[in-house]
C-alpha positions as CSV (number, residue, x, y, z in Angstrom):
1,X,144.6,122.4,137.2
2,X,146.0,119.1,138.7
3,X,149.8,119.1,139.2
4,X,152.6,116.7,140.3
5,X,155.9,116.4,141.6
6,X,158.1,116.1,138.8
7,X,159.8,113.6,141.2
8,X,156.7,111.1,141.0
9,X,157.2,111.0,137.3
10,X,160.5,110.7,137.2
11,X,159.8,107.3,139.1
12,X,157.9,105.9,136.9
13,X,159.6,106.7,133.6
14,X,162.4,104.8,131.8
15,X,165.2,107.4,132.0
16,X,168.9,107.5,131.2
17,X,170.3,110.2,132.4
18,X,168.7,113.3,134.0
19,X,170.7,116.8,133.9
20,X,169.9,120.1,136.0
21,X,168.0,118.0,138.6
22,X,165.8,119.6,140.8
23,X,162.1,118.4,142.1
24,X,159.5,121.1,140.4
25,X,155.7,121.2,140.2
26,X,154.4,119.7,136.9
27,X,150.7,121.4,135.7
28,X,150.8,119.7,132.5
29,X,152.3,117.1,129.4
30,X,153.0,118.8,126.1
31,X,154.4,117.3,122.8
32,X,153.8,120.7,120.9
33,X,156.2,123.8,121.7
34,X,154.1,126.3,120.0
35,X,151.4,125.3,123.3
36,X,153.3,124.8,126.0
37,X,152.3,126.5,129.4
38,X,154.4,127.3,132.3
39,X,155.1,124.3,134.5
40,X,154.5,122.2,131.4
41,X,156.6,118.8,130.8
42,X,157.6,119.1,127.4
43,X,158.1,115.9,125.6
44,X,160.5,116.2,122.6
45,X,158.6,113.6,119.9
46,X,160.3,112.3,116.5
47,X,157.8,112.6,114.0
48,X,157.0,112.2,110.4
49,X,157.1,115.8,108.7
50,X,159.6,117.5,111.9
51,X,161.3,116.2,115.0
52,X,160.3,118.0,118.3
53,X,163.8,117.7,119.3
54,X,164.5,121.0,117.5
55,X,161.5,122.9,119.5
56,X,163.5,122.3,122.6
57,X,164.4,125.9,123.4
58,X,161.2,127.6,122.2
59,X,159.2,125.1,124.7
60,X,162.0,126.6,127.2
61,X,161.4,129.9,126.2
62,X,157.5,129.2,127.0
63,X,158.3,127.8,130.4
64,X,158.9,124.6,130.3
65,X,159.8,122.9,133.7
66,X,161.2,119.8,132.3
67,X,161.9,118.3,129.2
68,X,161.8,114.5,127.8
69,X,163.8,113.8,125.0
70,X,165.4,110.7,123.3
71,X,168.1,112.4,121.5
72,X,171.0,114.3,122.9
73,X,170.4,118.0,122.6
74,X,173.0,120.5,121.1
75,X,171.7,122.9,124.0
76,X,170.6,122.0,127.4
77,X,168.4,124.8,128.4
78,X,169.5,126.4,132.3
79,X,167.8,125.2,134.7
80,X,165.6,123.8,133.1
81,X,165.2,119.5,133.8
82,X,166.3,117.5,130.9
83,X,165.4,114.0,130.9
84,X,166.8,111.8,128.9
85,X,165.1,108.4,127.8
86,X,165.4,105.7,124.9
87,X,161.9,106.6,123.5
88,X,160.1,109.2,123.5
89,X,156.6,107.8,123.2
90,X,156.5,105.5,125.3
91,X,157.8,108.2,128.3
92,X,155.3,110.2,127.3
93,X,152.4,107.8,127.3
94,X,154.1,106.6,131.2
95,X,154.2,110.5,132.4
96,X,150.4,111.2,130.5
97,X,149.1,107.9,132.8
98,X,151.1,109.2,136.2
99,X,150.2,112.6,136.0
100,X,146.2,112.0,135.5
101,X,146.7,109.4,138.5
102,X,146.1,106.3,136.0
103,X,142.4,107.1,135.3
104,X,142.0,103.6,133.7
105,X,142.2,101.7,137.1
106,X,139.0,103.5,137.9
107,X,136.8,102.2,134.3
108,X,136.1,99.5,132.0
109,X,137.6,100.2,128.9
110,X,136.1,99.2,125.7
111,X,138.5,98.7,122.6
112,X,136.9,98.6,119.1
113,X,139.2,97.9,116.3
114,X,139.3,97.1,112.2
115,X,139.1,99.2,109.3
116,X,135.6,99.3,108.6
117,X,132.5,99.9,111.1
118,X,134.6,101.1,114.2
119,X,133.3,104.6,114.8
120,X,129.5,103.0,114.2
121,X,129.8,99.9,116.3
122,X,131.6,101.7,119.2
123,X,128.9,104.2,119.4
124,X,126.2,101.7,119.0
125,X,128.2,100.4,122.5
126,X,128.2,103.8,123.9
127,X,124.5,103.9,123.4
128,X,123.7,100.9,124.5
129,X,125.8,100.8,127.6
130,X,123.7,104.5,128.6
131,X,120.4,102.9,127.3
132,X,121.3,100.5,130.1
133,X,122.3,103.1,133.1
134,X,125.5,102.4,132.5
135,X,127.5,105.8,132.4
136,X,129.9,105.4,129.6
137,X,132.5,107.5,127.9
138,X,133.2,107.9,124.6
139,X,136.1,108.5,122.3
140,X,135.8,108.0,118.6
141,X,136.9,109.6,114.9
142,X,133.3,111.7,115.0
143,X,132.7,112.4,118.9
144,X,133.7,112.7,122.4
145,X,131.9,112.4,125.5
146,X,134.2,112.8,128.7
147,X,131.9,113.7,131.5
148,X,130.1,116.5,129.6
149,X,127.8,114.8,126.7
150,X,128.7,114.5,123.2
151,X,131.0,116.8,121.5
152,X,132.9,116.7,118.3
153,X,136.2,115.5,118.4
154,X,138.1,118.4,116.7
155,X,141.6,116.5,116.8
156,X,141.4,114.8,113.2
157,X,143.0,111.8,115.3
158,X,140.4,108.2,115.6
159,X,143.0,108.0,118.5
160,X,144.9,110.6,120.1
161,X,147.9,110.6,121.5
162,X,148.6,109.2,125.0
163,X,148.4,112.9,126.9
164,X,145.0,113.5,125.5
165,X,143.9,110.2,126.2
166,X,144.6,109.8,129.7
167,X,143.3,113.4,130.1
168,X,140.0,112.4,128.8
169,X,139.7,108.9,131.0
170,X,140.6,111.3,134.0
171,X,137.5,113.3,132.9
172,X,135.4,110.5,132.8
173,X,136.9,109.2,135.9
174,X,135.9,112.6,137.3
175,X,132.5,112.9,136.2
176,X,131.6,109.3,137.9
177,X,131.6,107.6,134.3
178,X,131.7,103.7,134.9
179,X,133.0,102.4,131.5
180,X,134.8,103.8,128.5
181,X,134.3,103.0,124.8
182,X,137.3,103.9,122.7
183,X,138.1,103.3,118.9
184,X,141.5,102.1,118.8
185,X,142.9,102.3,115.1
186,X,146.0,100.8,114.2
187,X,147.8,103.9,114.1
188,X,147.0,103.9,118.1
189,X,147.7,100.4,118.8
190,X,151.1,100.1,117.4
191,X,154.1,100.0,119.5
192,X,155.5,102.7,117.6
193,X,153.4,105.2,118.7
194,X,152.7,104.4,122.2
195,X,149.5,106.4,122.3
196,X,147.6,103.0,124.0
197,X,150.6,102.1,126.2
198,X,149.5,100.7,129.4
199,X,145.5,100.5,129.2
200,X,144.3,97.2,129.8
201,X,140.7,96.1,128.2
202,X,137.7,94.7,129.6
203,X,136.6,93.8,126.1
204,X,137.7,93.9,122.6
205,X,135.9,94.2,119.2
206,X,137.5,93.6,116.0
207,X,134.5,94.6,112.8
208,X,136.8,93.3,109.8
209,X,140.3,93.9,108.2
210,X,140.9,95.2,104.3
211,X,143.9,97.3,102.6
212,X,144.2,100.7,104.8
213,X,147.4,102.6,105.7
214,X,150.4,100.2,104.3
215,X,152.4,103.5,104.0
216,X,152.4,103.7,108.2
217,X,152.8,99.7,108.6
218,X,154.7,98.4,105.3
219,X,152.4,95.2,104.6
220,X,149.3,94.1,105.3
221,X,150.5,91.8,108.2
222,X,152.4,94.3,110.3
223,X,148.4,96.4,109.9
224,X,147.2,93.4,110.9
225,X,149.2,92.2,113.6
226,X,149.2,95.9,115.0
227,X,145.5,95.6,115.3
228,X,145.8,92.5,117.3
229,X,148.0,94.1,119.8
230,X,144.3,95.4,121.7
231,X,143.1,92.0,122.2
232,X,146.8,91.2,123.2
233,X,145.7,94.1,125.8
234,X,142.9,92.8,127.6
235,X,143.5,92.9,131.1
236,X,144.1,89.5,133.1
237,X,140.8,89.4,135.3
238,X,138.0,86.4,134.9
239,X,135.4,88.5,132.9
240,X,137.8,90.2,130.2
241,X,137.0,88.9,126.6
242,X,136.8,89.6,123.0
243,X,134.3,89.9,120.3
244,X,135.1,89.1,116.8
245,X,133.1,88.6,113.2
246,X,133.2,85.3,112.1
247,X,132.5,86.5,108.8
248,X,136.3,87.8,108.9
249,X,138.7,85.3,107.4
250,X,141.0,87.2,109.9
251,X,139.1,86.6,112.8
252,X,141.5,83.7,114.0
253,X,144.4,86.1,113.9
254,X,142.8,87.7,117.2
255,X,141.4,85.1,118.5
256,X,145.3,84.0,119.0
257,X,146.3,87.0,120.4
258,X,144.7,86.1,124.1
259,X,144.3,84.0,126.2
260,X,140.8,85.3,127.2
261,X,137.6,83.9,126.2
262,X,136.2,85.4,122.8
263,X,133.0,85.1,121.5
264,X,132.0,85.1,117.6
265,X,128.9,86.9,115.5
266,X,128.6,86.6,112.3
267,X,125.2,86.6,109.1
268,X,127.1,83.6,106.9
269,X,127.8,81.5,109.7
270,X,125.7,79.6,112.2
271,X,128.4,78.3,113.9
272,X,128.6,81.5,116.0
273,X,127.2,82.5,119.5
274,X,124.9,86.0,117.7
275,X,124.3,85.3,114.2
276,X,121.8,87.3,112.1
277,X,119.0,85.5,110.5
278,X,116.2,86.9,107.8
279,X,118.0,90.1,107.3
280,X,116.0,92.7,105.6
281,X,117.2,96.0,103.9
282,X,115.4,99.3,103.1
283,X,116.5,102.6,102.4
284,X,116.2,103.5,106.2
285,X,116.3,100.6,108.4
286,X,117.7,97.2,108.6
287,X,115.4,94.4,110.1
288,X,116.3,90.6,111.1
289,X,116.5,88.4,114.2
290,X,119.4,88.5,116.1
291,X,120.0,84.5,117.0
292,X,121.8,83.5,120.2
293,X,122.7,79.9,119.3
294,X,124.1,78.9,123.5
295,X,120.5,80.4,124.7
296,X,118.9,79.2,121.6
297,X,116.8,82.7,121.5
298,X,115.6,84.7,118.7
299,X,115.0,88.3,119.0
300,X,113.4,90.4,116.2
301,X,115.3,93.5,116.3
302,X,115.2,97.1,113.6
303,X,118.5,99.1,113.4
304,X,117.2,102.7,112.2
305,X,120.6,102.4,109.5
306,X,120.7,101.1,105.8
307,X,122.9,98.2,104.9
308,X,124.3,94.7,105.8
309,X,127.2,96.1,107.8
310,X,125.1,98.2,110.0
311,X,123.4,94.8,111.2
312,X,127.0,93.8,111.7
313,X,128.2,97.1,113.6
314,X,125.0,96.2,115.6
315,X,125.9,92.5,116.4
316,X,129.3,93.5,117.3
317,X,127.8,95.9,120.3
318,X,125.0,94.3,121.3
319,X,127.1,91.0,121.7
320,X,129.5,93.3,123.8
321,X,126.9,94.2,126.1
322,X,125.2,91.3,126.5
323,X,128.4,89.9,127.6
324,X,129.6,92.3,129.7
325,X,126.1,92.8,131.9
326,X,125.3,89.5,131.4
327,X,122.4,90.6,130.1
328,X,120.1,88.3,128.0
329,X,119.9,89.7,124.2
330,X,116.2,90.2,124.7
331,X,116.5,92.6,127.6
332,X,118.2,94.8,125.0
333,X,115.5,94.7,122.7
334,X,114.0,97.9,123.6
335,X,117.7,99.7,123.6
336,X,118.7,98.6,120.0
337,X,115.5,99.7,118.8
338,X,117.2,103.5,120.2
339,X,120.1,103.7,118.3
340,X,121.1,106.1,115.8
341,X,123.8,106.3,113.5
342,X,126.5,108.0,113.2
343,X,126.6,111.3,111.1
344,X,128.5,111.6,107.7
345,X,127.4,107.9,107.6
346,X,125.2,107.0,104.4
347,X,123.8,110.2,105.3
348,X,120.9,111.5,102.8
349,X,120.7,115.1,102.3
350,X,117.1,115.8,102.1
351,X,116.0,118.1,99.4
352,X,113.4,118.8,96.9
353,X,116.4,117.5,93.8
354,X,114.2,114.8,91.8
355,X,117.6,112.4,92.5
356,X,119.1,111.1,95.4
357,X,122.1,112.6,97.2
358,X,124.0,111.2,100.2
359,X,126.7,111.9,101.9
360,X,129.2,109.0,103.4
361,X,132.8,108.4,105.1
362,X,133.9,105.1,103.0
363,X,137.0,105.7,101.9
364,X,138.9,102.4,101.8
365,X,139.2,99.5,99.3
366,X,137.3,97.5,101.6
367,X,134.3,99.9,102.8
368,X,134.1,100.6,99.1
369,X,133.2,96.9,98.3
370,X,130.3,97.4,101.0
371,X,128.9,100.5,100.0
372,X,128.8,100.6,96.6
373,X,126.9,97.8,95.7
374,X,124.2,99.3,97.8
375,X,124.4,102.6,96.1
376,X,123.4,100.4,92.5
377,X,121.0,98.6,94.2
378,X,119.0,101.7,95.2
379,X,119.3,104.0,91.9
380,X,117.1,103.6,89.1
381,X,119.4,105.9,87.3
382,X,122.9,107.0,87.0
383,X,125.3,106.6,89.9
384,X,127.6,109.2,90.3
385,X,130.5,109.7,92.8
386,X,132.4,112.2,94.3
387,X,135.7,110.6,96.2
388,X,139.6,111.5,95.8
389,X,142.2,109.8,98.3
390,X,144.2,111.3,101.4
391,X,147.7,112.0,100.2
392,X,151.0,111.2,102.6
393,X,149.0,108.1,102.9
394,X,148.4,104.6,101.4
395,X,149.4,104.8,98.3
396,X,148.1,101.1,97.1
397,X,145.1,101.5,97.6
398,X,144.2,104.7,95.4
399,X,144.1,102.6,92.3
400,X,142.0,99.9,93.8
401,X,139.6,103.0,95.3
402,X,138.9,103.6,91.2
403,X,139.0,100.0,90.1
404,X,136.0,99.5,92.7
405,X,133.9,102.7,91.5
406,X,133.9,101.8,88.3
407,X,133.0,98.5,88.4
408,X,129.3,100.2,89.3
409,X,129.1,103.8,88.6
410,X,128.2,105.9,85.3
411,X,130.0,108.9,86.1
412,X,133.2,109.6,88.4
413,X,134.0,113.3,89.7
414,X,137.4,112.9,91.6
415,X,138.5,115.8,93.5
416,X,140.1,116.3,96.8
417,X,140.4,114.7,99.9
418,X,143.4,115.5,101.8
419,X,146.4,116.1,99.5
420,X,148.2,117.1,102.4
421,X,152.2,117.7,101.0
422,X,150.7,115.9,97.8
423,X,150.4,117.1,94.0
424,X,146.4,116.9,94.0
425,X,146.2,116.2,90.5
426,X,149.0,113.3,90.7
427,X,146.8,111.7,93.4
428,X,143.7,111.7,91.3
429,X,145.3,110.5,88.1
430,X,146.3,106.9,90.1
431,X,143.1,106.5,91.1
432,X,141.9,107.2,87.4
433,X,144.3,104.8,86.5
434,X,142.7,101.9,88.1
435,X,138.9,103.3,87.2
436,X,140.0,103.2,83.6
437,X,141.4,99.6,83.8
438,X,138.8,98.5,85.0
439,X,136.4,99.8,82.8
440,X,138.1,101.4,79.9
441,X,134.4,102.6,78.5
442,X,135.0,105.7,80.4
443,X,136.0,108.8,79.2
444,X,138.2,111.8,80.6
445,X,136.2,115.0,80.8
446,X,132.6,113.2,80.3
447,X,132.5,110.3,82.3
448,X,135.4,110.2,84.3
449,X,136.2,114.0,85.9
450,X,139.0,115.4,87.4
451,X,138.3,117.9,89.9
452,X,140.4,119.0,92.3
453,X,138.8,121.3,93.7
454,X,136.3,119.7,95.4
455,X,133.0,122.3,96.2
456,X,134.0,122.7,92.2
457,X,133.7,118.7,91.9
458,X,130.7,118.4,94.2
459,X,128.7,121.0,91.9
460,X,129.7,119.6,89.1
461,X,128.3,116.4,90.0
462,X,125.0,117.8,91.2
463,X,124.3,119.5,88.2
464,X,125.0,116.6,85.7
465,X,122.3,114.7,88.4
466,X,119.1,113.9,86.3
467,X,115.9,112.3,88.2
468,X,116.0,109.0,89.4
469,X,119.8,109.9,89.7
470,X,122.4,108.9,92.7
471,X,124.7,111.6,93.7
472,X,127.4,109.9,96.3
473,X,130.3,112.3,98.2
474,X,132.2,109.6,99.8
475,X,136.0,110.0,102.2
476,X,135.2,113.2,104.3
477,X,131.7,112.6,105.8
478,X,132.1,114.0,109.3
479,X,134.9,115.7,109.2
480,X,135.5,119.4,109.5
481,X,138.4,120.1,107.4
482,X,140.6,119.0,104.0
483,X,143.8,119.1,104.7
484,X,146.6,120.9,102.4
485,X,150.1,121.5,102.1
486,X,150.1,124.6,103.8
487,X,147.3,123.9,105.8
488,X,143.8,122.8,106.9
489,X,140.6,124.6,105.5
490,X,137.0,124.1,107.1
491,X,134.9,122.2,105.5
492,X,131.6,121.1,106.3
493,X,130.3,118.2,103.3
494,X,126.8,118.6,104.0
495,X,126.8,122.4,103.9
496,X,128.6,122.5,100.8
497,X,126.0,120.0,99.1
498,X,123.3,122.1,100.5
499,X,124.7,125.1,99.1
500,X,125.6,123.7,95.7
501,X,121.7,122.8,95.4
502,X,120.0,125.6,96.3
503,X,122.5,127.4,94.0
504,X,120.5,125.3,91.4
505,X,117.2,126.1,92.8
506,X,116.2,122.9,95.1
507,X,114.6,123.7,98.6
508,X,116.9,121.8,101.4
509,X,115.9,120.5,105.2
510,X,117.6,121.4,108.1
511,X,121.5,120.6,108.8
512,X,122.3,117.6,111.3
513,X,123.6,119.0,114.6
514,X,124.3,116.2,116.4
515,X,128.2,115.6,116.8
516,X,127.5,112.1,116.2
């Protein structure tokens, strides 16, 4: 277990005002009481639901060595440090990056952002980059990889805070990893939360921008702007850059953001340095020719993913790479060709069921306008859809969620995502609200369901699925949990499909065990 001088840290934190001084070994950073170790720096963090402020003497109590805190406290534990500081974030993100001995210096850091496509295109990156020999790191929404392979990221955070990020660089740092792809979501890029303070870029992707998580920023600038902080962070030396999609009307917005050189990709625009040309779609792969207009090459190239915005994802990455090896685009020919997708993405769940069922993420105004139409495209019969909305969260967007599902679907089962602190029922009713303006031929308790429970919702929807059918579960893909008011419960999507259908006699393959 590394340790530190609480002195060194001290050093290079903004403090106040320091009581019970004393120079102590630190073994470790901790923002939650209930985990604190001996030797641990405590951080004292404000947050939305509790203030850590109050945990002070139970972190104590655990043996604590020192505490950071922005407020004053009614009780200064004895003998204990107490470091006072005007923000507690940011001290904790400068103590995190001291006390793993600022494992950034020693990578190339990869920042993807937008709303849609980041947790694809940054693992398209990471596969590419080890396609390549390049050791790489990884930290997404689905997966880690910090020196040991893929694993699944169990935090329920795109980006965590800053102690387990620098922990994980330090890993990677440790394990001789080279570069470091990390989704940066908004959440992690504003200055509010601190959790990317310091870490300087190499390169940075932005996929696209659409309504997502106005109840954290307030408007759809402040998301915005907060996104452009990454490319704001690329570091200063001659071969930093960014990528953006041209196809974006947003795209200029982070193109202003540095002064670094950023190149373009885009399928509507030629006027780019990697456009797509003669893209074609099947259920299981997308094909085209990936254009570089400054070398003017074509490369035929098949991404093993459905969908236009997997050939986007895929531009986004392989224009990365290209850029930062200086690689040709043909020389990555054979590597694209390699990639897989990632899991709880337009994911089918294989079965003898005379319909189709898949299993997808979307769960934003934006990705909803992607996938959707692709969903009608491919069903002969009925689309049906399984989706609710995550409460404590953006609240907007719920009835745009329904206005966009009904525009294409025959039936709507609306259940639960993550009601968190919510009324369940209170969140599907607003996104009923803007299903049945939209299409007011829909009707409560045939058509349009209400289901909170959602293994209730999900075989519900399976058995109303006829042949030549489209069953969709869309909003939890990946993830391993729904989160209520009293707490989280696993959940596995796929399983609970699978289950629901053998319940009604279908044969099903084998569950997906990659983490990614």
């Amino acid at each position: 277990m590394p340790q530190i001088a609480l002195s060194r840290i001290i050093e290079g934190v903004e403090h106040q005002r320091i009581r019970n001084h004393r120079d102590t070994p630190v073994s470790g950073i901790c923002y939650d009481s209930r985990r604190v170790q001996p030797g641990d720096l405590f951080v004292a963090v404000p947050g939305d639901h509790t203030d850590g402020h109050r945990f002070v003497e139970q972190a104590a109590a655990h043996g604590a060595a020192a505490i950071i805190h922005s407020s004053p406290l009614t009780l200064y534990p004895k003998g204990v440090v107490c470091i006072q500081v005007s923000n507690s974030r940011v001290a904790m993100a400068q103590a995190a990056t001291l006390f793993y001995r600022t494992p950034a210096d020693s990578l190339s850091l990869i920042g993807v952002t937008g709303t849609d496509g980041k947790s694809t295109t940054a693992y398209f990156t990471y596969q590419l980059l080890n396609q390549l020999g390049r050791r790489c790191g990884f930290l997404s929404t689905v997966a880690i990889d910090s020196g040991a392979g893929l694993e699944k990221n169990r935090l329920r955070q795109s980006t965590p805070e800053s102690p387990e990020i620098q922990r994980n660089l330090a890993s990677m740092r440790d394990a001789g990893y080279r570069f470091a792809v990390i989704e940066a979501t908004s959440h992690g890029l504003s200055r509010r939360t601190a959790r990317l303070l310091g870490l300087r870029f190499e390169a940075a992707l932005f996929t696209n921008i659409s309504h997502e998580h106005l109840e954290f920023h307030g408007s759809f600038e402040r998301y915005r702007d907060d996104k452009t902080n990454l490319f704001a962070a690329l570091s200063d030396n001659r071969d930093s850059f960014g990528v953006v999609n041209a196809d974006d009307a947003n795209h200029h917005c982070f193109e202003r953001a540095t002064a670094r050189p950023v190149y373009r990709y885009a399928i509507d625009r030629s006027d780019v340095d990697l456009q797509a040309i003669a893209c074609r779609y099947s259920s299981e792969y997308s094909d085209c020719e990936f254009a570089d207009h400054a070398a003017g090459t074509k490369t035929a190239v098949r991404i093993a993913a459905p969908a236009r915005f997997n050939i986007e994802n895929a531009l986004a990455a392989v224009l990365c790479v290209s850029r930062l090896l200086q690689l040709p685009i043909a020389e990555l020919a054979s590597a694209i060709r390699t990639l897989q997708p990632v899991a709880g993405r337009m994911a089918p769940v294989a079965g003898t069921q005379p319909f189709s069922v898949i299993v997808d993420y979307a769960h934003s105004p934006g990705s909803f306008e992607k996938v959707f139409p692709i969903f009608r495209s491919h069903t002969r019969g009925r689309l049906i859809a399984v989706f609710g909305s995550a409460g404590e969260r953006d609240v907007q967007k719920r009835p745009l969620q329904g206005a966009i599902a009904a525009r294409y679907c025959d039936i709507m089962v609306l259940a639960d995502e993550d009601p968190r602190g919510e009324d369940p029922l209170t969140i599907l009713r607003q996104i009923a609200d803007g299903a049945l303006k939209q299409n007011p031929a829909l009707r409560e308790g045939q058509s349009l369901l209400l289901i909170p429970d959602r293994r209730e919702a999900i075989q519900n929807a399976l058995e109303l699925a006829g042949p030549e059918d489209t069953v969709v579960m869309l909003g939890k893909g990946h993830e391993g949990s729904i989160i209520y008011h009293d707490g989280a419960i696993d959940w596995d999507e796929r399983s609970v499909a699978e289950e629901a259908l053998r319940s009604l006699g279908y044969t099903v393959g084998a569950k997906e065990t990659s983490p990614c």
